[in-house]
C-alpha positions, -999 to 999 in steps of 0.1 A, spaced: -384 377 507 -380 357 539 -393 383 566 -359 392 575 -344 427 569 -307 439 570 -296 426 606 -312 391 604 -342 404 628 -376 384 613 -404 404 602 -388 438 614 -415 459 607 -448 434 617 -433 434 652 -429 469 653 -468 477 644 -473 446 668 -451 463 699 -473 497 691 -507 476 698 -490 462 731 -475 493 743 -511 510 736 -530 484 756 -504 487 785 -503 525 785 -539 525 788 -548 496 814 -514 493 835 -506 464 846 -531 444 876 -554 430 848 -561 390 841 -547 372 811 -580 373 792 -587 413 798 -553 417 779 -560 397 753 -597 410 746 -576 448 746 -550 437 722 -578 420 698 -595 454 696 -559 469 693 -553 444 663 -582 454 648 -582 492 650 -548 490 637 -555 467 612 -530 441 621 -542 410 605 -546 383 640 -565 349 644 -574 351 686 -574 314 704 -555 293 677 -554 258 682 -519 242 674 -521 207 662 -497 186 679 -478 150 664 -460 124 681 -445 102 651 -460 112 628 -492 110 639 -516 138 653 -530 139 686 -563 147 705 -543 173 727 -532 204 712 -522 238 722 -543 267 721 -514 302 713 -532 335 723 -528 353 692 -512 345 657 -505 375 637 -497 384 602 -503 343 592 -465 347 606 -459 355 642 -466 338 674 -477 358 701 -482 345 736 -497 361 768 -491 360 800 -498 384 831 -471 374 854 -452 398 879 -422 380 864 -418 359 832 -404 323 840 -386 293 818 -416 274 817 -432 305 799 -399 310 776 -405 269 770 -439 271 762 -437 302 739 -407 278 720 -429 244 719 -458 269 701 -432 272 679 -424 240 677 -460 225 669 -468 258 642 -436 257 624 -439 298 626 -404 310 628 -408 342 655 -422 343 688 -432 370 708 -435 365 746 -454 392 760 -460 395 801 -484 426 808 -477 421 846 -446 437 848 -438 471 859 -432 491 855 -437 484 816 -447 459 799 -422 431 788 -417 418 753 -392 387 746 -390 374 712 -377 340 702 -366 328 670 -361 292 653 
């Protein structure tokens, strides 16, 4: 199976338990919060839902062929499968819809989820696809 279901969407049901952990963390801290509060909320969020996560994963970048010393560091990568980046913005940006796609990029992951927890008044989940 490719993570796909009926309608083409990726991983249909891994970004519905995923949503649920977000939509819990916003419900219960609004939005107001730094980046890294979110992020320490959603791990415990992860964890009591049993949502398998890696926090702070470095992404290896190449040029050519060959690796190089910088890298990327994505916020959370769930499910060995799905990209999920942070941010805590009153309004998401393209240089935040870029970055969430050059994670991508770098990982070879197919599905990113863009998630701003400074909007309101809910929070604001935009996923990308390659």
């Amino acid at each position: 199976m490719d993570g796909s279901d009926r309608e083409g969407l990726l991983y249909p049901s891994e970004v519905f338990r995923i949503q649920g952990a977000v939509f819990e963390v916003y419900r219960n801290m609004g939005a107001g919060y730094l980046e890294a509060v979110y992020q320490e909320c959603l791990a415990m969020e992860f964890a009591a839902r049993e949502i398998p996560f890696r926090a702070q994963h470095p992404l290896a970048l190449e040029y050519k062929g060959v690796r190089l010393k910088q890298s990327y560091v994505a916020d959370f990568v769930c499910f060995d499968s799905i990209l999920i980046e942070l941010k805590a913005a009153s309004g998401l940006v393209g240089e935040h819809r870029a970055q969430t796609l050059h994670y991508l990029r770098a990982t070879g992951l197919r599905l990113g989820l863009l998630v701003n927890f400074g909007a309101m008044p809910k929070v604001k989940v935009e996923r990308f696809a390659l």
